[in-house]
MARLUMDREN-418334 format. One record per residue: residue number from 1; residue in three letters; x, y negated, z negated of N, C-alpha, C, CB in turn. Coordinates in nm, 2 decimals, decimal comma, always signed. Glycine has a CB too. Layout:
+-----+-----+--------+--------+--------+--------+--------+--------+--------+--------+--------+--------+--------+--------+
!   i !  aa !   n.c1 !   n.c2 !   n.c3 !  ca.c1 !  ca.c2 !  ca.c3 !   c.c1 !   c.c2 !   c.c3 !  cb.c1 !  cb.c2 !  cb.c3 !
+-----+-----+--------+--------+--------+--------+--------+--------+--------+--------+--------+--------+--------+--------+
! NUM ! ALA !      X !      Y !      Z !      X !      Y !      Z !      X !      Y !      Z !      X !      Y !      Z !
...
+-----+-----+--------+--------+--------+--------+--------+--------+--------+--------+--------+--------+--------+--------+
END
This chain:
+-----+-----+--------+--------+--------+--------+--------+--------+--------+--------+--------+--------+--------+--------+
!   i !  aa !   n.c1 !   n.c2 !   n.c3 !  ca.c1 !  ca.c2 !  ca.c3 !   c.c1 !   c.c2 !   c.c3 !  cb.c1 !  cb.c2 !  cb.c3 !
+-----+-----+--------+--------+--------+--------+--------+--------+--------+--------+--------+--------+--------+--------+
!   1 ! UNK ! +12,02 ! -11,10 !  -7,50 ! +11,98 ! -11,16 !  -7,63 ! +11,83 ! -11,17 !  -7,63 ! +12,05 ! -11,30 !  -7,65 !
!   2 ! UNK ! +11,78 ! -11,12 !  -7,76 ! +11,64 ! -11,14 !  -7,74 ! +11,58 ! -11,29 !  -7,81 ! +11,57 ! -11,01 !  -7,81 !
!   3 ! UNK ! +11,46 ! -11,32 !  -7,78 ! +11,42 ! -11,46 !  -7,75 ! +11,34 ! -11,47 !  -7,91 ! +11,32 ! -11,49 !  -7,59 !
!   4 ! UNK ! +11,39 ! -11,56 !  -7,93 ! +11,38 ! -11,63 !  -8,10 ! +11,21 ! -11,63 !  -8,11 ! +11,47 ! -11,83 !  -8,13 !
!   5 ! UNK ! +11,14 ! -11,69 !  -7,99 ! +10,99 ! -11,68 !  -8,03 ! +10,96 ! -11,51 !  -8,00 ! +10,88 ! -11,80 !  -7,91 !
!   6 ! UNK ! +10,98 ! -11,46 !  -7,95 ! +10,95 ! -11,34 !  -7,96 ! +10,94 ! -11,22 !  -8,14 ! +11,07 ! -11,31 !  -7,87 !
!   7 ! UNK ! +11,08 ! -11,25 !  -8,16 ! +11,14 ! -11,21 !  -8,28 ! +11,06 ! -11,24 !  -8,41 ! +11,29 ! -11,27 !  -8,29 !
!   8 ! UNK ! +10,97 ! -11,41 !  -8,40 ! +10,92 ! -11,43 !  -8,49 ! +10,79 ! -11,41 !  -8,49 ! +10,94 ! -11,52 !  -8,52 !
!   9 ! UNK ! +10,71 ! -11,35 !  -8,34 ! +10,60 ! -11,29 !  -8,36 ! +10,60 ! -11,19 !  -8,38 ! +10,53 ! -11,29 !  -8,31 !
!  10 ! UNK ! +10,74 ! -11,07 !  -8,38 ! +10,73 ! -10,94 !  -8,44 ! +10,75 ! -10,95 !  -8,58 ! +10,81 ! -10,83 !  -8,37 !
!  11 ! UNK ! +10,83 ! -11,04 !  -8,65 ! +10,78 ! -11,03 !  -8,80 ! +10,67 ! -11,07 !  -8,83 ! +10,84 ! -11,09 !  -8,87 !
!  12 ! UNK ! +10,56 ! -11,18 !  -8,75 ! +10,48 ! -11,20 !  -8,79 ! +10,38 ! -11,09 !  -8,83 ! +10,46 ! -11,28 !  -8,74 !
!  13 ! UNK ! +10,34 ! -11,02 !  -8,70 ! +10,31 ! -10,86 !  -8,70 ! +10,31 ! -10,77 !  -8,81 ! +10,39 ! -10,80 !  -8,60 !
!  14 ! UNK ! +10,45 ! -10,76 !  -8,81 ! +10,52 ! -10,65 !  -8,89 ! +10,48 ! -10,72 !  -9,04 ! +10,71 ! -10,61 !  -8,86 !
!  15 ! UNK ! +10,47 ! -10,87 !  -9,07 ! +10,45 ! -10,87 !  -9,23 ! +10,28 ! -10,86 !  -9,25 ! +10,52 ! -11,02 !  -9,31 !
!  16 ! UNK ! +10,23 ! -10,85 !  -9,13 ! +10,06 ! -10,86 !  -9,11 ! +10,01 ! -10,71 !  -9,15 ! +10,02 ! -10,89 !  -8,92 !
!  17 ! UNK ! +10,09 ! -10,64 !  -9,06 ! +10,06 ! -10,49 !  -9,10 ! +10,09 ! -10,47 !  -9,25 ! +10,16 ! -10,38 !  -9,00 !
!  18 ! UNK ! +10,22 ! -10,51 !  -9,29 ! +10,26 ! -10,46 !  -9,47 ! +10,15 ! -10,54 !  -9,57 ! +10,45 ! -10,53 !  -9,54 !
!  19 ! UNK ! +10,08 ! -10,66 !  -9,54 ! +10,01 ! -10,74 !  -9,59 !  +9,88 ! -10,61 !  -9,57 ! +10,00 ! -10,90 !  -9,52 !
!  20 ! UNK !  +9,81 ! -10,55 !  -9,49 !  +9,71 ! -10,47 !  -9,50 !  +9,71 ! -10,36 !  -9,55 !  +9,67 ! -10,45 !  -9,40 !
!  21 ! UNK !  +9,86 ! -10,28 !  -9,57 !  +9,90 ! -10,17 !  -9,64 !  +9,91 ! -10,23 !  -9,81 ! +10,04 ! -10,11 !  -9,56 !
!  22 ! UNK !  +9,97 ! -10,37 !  -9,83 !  +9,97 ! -10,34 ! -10,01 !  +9,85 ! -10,36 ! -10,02 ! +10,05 ! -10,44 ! -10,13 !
!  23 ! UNK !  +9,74 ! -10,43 !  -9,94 !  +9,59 ! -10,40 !  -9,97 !  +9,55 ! -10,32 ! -10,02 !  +9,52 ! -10,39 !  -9,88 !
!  24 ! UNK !  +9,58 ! -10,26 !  -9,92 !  +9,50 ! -10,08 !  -9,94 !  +9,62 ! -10,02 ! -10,10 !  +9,56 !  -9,92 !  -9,71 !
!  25 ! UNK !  +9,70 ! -10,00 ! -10,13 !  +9,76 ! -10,04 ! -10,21 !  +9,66 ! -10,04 ! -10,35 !  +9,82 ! -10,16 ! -10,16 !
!  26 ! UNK !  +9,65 ! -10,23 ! -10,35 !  +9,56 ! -10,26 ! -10,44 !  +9,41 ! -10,18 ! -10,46 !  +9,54 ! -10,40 ! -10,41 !
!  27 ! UNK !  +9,36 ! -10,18 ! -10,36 !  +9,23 ! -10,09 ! -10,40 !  +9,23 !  -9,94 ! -10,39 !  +9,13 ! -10,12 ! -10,31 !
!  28 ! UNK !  +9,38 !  -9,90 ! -10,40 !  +9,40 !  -9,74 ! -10,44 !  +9,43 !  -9,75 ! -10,61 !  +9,57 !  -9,66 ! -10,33 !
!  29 ! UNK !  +9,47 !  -9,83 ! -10,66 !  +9,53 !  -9,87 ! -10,79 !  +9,38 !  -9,89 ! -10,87 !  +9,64 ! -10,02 ! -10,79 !
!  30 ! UNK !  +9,28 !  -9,96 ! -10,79 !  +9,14 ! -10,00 ! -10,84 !  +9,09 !  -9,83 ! -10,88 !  +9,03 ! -10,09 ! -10,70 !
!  31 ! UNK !  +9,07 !  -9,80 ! -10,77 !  +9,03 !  -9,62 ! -10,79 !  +9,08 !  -9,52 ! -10,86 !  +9,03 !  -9,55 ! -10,69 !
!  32 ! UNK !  +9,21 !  -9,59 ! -10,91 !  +9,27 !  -9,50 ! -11,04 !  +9,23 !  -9,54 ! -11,15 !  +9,43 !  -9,49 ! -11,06 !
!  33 ! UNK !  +9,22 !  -9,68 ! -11,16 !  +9,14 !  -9,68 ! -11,27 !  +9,01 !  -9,69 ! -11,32 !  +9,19 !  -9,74 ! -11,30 !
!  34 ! UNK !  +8,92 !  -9,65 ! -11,17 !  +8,82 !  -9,61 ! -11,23 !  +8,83 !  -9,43 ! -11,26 !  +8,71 !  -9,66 ! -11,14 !
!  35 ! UNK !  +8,91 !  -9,36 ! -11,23 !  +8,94 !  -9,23 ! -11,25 !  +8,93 !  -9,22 ! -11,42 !  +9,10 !  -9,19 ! -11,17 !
!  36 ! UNK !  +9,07 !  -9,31 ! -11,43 !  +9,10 !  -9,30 ! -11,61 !  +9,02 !  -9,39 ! -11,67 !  +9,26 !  -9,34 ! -11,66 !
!  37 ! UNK !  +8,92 !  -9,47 ! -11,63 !  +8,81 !  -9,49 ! -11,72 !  +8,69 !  -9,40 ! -11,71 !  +8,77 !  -9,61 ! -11,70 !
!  38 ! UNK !  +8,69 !  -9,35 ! -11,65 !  +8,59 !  -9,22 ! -11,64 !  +8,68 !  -9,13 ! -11,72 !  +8,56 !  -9,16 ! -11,49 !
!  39 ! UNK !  +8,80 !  -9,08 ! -11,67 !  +8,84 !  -8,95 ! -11,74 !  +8,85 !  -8,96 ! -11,90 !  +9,00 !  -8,90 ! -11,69 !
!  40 ! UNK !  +8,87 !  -9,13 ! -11,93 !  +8,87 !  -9,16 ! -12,08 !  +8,72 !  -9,09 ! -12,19 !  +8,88 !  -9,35 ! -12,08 !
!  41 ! UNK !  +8,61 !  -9,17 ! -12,16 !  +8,52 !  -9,10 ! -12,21 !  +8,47 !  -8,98 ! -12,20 !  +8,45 !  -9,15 ! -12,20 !
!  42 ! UNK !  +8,51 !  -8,91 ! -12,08 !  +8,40 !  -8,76 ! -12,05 !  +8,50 !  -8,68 ! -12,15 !  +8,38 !  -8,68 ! -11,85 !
!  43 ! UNK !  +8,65 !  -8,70 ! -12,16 !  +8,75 !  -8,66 ! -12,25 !  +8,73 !  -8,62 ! -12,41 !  +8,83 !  -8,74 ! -12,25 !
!  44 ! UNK !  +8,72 !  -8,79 ! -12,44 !  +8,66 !  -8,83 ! -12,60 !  +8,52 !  -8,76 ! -12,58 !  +8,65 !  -9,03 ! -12,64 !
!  45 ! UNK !  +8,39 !  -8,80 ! -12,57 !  +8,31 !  -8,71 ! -12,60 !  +8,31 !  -8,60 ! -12,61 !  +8,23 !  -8,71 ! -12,56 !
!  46 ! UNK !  +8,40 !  -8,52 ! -12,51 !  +8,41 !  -8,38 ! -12,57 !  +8,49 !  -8,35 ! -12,72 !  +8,50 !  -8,30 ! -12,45 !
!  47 ! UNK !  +8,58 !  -8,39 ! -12,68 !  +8,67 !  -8,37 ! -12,81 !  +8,58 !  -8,43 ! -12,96 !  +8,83 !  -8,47 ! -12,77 !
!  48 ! UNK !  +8,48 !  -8,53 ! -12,92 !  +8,44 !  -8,54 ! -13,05 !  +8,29 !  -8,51 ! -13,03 !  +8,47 !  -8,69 ! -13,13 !
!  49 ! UNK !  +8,26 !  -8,42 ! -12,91 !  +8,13 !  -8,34 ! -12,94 !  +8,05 !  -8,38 ! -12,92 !  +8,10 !  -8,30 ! -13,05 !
!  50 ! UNK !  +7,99 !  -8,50 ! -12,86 !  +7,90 !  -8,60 ! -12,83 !  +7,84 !  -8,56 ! -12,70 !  +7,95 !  -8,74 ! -12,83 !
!  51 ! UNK !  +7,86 !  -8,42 ! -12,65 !  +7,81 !  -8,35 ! -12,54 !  +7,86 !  -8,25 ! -12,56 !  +7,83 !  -8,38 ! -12,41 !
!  52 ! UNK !  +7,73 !  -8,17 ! -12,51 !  +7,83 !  -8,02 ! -12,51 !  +7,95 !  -7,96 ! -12,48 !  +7,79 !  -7,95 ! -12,46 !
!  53 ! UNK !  +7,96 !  -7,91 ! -12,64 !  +8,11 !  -7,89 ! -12,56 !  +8,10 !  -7,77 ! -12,49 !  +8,26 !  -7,88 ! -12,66 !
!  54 ! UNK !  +8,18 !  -7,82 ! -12,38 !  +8,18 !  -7,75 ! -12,20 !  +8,35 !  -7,78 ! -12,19 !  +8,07 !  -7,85 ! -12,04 !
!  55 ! UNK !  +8,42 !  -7,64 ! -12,18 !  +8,57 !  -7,69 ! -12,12 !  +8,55 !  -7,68 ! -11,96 !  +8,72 !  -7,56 ! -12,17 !
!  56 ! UNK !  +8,48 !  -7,65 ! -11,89 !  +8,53 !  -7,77 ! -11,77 !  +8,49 !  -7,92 ! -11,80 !  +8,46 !  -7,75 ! -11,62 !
!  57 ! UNK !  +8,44 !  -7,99 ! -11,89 !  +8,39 !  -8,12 ! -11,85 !  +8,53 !  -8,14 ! -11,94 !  +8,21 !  -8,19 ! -11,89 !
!  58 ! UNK !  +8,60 !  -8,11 ! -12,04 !  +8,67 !  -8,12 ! -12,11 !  +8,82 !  -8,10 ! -12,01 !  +8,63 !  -8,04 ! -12,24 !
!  59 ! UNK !  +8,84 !  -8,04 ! -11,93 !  +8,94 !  -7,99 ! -11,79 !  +8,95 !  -8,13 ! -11,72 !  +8,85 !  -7,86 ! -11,67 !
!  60 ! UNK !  +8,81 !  -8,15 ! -11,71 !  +8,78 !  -8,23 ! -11,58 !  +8,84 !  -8,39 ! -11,59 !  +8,61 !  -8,24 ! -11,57 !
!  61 ! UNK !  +8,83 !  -8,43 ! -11,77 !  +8,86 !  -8,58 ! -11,81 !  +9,00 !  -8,58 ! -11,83 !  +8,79 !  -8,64 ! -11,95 !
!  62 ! UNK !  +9,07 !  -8,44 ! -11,88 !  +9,23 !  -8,49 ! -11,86 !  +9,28 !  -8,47 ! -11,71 !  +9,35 !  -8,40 ! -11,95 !
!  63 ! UNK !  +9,17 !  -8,39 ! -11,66 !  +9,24 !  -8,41 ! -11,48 !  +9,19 !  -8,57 ! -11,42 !  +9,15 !  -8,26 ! -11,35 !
!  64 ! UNK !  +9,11 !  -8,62 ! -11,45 !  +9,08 !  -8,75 ! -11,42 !  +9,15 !  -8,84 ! -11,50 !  +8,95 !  -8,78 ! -11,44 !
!  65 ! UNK !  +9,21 !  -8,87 ! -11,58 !  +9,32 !  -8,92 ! -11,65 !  +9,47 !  -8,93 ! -11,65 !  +9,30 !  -8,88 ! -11,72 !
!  66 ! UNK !  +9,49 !  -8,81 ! -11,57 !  +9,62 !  -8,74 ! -11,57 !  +9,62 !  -8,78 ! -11,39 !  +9,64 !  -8,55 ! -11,63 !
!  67 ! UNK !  +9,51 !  -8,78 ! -11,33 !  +9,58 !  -8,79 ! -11,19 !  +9,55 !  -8,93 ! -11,12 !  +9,52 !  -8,68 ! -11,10 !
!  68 ! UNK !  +9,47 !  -9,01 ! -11,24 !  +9,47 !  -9,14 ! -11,22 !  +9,53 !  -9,23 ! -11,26 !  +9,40 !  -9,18 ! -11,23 !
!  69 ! UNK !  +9,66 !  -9,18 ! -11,40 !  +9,75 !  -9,24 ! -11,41 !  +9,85 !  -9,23 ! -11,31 !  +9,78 !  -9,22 ! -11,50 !
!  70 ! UNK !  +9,93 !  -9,08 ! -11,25 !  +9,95 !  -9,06 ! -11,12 !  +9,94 !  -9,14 ! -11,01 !  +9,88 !  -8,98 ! -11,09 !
!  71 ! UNK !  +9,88 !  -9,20 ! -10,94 !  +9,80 !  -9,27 ! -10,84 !  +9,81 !  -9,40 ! -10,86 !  +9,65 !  -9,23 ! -10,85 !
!  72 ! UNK !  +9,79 !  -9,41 ! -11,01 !  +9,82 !  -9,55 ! -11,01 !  +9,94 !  -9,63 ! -11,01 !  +9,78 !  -9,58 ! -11,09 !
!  73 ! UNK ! +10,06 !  -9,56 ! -11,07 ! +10,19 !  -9,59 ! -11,09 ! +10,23 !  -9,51 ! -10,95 ! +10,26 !  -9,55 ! -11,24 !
!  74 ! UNK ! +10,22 !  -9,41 ! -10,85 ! +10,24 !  -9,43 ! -10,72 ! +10,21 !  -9,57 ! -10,64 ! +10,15 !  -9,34 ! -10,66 !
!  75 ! UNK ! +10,08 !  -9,62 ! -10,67 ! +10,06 !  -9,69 ! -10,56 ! +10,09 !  -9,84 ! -10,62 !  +9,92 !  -9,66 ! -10,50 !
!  76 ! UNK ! +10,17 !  -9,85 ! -10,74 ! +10,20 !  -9,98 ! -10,81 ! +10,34 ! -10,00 ! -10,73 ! +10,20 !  -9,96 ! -11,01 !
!  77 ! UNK ! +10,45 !  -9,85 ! -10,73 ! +10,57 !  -9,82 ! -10,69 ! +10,56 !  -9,87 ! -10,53 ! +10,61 !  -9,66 ! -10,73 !
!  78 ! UNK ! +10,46 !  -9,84 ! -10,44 ! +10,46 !  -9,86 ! -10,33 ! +10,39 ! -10,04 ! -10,32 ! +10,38 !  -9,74 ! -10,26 !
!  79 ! UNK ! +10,31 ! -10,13 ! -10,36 ! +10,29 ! -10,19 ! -10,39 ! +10,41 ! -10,27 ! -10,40 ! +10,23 ! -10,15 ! -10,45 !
!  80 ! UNK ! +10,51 ! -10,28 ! -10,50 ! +10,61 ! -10,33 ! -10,49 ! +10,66 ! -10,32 ! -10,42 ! +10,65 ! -10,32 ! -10,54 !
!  81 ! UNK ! +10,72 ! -10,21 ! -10,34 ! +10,86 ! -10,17 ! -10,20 ! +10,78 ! -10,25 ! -10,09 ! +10,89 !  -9,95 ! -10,14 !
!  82 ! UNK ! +10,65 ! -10,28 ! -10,07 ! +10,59 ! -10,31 !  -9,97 ! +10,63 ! -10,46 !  -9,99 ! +10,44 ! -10,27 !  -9,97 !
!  83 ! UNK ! +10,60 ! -10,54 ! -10,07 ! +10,58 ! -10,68 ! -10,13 ! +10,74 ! -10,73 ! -10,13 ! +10,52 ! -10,67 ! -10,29 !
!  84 ! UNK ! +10,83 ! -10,60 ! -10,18 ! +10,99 ! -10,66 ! -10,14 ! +10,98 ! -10,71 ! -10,00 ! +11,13 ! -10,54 ! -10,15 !
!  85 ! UNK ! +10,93 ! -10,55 !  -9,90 ! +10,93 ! -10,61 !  -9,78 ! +10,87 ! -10,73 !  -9,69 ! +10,91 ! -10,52 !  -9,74 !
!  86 ! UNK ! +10,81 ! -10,80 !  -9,74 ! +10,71 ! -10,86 !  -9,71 ! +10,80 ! -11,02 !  -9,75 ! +10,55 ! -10,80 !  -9,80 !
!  87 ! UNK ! +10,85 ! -11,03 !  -9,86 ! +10,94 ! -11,14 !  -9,91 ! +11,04 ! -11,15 !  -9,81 ! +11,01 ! -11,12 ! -10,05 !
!  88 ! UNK ! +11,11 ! -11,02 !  -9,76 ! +11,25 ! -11,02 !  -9,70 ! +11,19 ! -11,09 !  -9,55 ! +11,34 ! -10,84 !  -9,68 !
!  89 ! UNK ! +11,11 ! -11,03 !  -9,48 ! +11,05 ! -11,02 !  -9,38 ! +11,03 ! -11,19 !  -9,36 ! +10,92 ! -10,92 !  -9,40 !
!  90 ! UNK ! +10,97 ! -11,25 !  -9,42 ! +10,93 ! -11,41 !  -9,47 ! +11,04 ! -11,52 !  -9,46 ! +10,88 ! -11,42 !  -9,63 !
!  91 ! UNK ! +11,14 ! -11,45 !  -9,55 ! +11,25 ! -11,54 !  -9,59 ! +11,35 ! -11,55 !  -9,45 ! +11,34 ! -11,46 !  -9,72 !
!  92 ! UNK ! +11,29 ! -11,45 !  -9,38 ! +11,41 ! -11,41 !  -9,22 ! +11,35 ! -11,51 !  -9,11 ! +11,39 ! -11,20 !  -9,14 !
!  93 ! UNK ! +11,20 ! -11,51 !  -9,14 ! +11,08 ! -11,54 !  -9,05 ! +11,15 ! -11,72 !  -9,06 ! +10,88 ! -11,50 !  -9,14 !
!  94 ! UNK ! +11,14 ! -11,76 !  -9,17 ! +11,21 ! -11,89 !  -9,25 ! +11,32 ! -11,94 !  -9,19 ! +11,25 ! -11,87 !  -9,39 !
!  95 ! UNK ! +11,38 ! -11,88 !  -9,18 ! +11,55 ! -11,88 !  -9,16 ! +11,53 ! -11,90 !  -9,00 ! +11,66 ! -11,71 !  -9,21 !
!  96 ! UNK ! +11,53 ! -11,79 !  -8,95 ! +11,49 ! -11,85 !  -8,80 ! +11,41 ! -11,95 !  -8,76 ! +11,44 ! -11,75 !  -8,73 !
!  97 ! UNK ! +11,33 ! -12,01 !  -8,78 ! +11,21 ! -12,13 !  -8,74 ! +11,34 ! -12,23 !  -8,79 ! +11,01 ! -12,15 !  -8,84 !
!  98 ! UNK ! +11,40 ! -12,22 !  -8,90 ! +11,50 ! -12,33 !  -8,93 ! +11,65 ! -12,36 !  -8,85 ! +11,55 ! -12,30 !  -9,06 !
!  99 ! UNK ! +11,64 ! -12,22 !  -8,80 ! +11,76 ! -12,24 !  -8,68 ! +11,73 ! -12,33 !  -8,56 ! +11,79 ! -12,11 !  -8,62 !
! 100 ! UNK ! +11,58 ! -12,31 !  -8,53 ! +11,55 ! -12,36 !  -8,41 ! +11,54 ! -12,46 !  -8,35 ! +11,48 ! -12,34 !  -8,39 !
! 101 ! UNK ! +11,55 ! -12,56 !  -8,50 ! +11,54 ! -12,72 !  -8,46 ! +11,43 ! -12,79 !  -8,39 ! +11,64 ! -12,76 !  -8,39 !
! 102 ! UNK ! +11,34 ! -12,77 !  -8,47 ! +11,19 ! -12,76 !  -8,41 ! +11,16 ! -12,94 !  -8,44 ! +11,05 ! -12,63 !  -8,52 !
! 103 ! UNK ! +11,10 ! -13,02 !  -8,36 ! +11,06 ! -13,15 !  -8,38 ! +10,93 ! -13,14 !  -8,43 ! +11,07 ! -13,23 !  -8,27 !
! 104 ! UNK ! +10,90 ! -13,23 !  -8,51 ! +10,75 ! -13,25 !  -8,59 ! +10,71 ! -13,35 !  -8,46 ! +10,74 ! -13,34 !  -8,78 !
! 105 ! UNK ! +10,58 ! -13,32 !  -8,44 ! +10,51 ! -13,36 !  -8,29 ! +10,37 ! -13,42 !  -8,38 ! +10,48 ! -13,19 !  -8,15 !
! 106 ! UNK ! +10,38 ! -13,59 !  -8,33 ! +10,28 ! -13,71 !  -8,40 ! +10,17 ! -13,73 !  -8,33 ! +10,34 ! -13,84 !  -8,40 !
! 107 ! UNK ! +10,10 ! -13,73 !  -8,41 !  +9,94 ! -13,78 !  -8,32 !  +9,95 ! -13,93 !  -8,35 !  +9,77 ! -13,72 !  -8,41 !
! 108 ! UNK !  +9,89 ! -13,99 !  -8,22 !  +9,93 ! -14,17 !  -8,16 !  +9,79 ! -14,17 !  -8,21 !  +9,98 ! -14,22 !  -7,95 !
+-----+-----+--------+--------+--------+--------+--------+--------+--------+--------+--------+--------+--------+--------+
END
C-alpha cells in the first residue's frame, strides 16, 4: 500500500506542473492576440488602401488573423482540459488530507 503522505506530494507536484503549463497556456492565448490585433489593421488598410496596396501585406493580415484565431481557441481548449485537471487533482488532494484525521496543533 502506498503511503498517504507520499500520494499527496505527488499531486502536489503533478498540480504544480499543470499550474505552469495553463500558464504557458495563458501567455500563448496573449500572443494570439497580439497576432489578430496586428493581422486586424495590416488587413483593413489594405483593403481600404491606406498603404500600398501590396498582396503579400494583404496575405500576411489574414494569415495573422486566421492563425491567431487558431492558437487561440487551441490554447483556450487546452487551458480548460488542464484546469479540469487541476480541480480533480485538488478535490482528491482534499479528500485524502480529510481521511487522515489530522489534529490542529496550538501554540501555548
Amino acid at each position: 500500500m502506498t503511503d498517504p503522505h507520499q500520494e499527496i506530494a505527488d499531486l502536489e507536484a503533478e498540480i504544480d506542473a499543470l499550474s505552469d503549463a495553463a500558464e504557458q497556456c495563458r501567455k500563448s492565448m496573449a500572443v494570439a492576440k497580439v497576432a489578430i490585433g496586428g493581422g486586424i489593421p495590416l488587413f483593413a488598410a489594405s483593403i481600404l488602401g491606406l498603404i500600398r496596396s501590396d498582396a503579400i501585406l494583404f496575405v500576411v493580415g489574414i494569415a495573422a488573423i486566421l492563425a491567431g484565431i487558431g492558437f487561440y481557441g487551441s490554447s483556450r481548449s487546452t487551458l480548460e482540459q488542464i484546469s479540469a485537471k487541476i480541480r480533480a487533482h485538488e478535490a482528491r488532494r482534499a479528500a485524502m488530507i480529510d481521511v487522515m484525521n489530522l489534529q490542529l496543533v496550538r501554540n501555548r
